[in-house]
N, C-alpha and C positions, 0 to 999 in steps of 0.2 A: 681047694676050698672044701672044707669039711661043714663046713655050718652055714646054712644060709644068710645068717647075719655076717657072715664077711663080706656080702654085695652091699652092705651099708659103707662102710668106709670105699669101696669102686663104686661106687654112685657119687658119694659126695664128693669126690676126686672129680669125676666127671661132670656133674653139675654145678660147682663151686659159685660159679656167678649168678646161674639162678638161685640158687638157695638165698645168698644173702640181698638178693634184689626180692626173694619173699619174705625175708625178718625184717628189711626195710618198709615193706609196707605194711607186715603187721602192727609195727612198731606206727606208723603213720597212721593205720585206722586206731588205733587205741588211742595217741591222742585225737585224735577228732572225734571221738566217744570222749573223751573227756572234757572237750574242750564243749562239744554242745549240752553237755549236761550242767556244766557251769552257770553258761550263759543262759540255759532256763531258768536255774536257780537262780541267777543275779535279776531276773525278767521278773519270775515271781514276788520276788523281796522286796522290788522298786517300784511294781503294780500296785504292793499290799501298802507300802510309804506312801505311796504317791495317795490311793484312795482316803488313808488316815488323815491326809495332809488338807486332801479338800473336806472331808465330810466329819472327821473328828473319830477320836473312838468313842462310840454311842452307848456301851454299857460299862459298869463297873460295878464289883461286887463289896460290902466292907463290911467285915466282921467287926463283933464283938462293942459295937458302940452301943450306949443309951438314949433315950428320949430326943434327952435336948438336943446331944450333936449331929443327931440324924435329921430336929429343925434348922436346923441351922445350913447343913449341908442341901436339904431340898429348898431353901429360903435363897439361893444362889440364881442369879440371873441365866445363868445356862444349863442349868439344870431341866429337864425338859418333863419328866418322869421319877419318882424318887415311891418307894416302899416297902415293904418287908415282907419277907419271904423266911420260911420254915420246913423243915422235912423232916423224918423218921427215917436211919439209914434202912435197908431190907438186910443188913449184918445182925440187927438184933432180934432177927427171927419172925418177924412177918411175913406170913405168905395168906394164900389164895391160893385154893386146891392145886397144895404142897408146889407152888411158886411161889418165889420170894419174889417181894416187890416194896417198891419205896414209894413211901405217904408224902405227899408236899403238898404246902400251903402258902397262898399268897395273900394282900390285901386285897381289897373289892376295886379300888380305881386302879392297881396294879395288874389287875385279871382280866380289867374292862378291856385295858387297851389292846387287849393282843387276842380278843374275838373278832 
């Protein structure tokens, strides 16, 4: 034996059946790591269905309409809340000592409800 890495190959000679009884298991913890991270994902998705299913999704945002079809849209029986909302991005250069920050604006019954 000239190099210490020759006791690699007289080792795996001699441990042959451990060795592959620990790629068996690593191979079995892996999937079980794969396997639980699924099923939280699937647990999360079916949580987030399920709440939608009973309570609804409560907000939506719509660009780019006028007057009317924004009456028309709040004039809707399940409509609970409906109003307009405005901002200034902080990309066009607003700041507050040399912080950029973004300007928004809402309606007064829109602002009310979320005091």
């Amino acid at each position: 034996m000239k190099h210490y890495l020759d006791l690699v190959s007289i080792s795996n000679k001699v441990h042959r059946r451990q060795s592959r009884m620990t790629r068996i298991c690593i191979v079995l913890a892996v999937f079980l790591v794969a396997v639980m991270f699924g099923l939280a994902d699937m647990y999360l998705k079916s949580m987030t269905d399920e709440t939608r299913h009973q309570t609804g999704d409560w907000h939506c945002k719509i660009t780019a309409i006028d007057e009317k079809t924004s009456e028309y849209i709040a004039a809707r029986p399940e409509i609970d809340l409906s109003g307009w909302q405005g901002n200034i991005p902080a990309e066009i250069g607003c700041t507050v000592a040399d912080q950029p920050f973004l300007l928004q604006g809402l309606t007064r019954q829109y602002f009310l409800k979320f005091i």
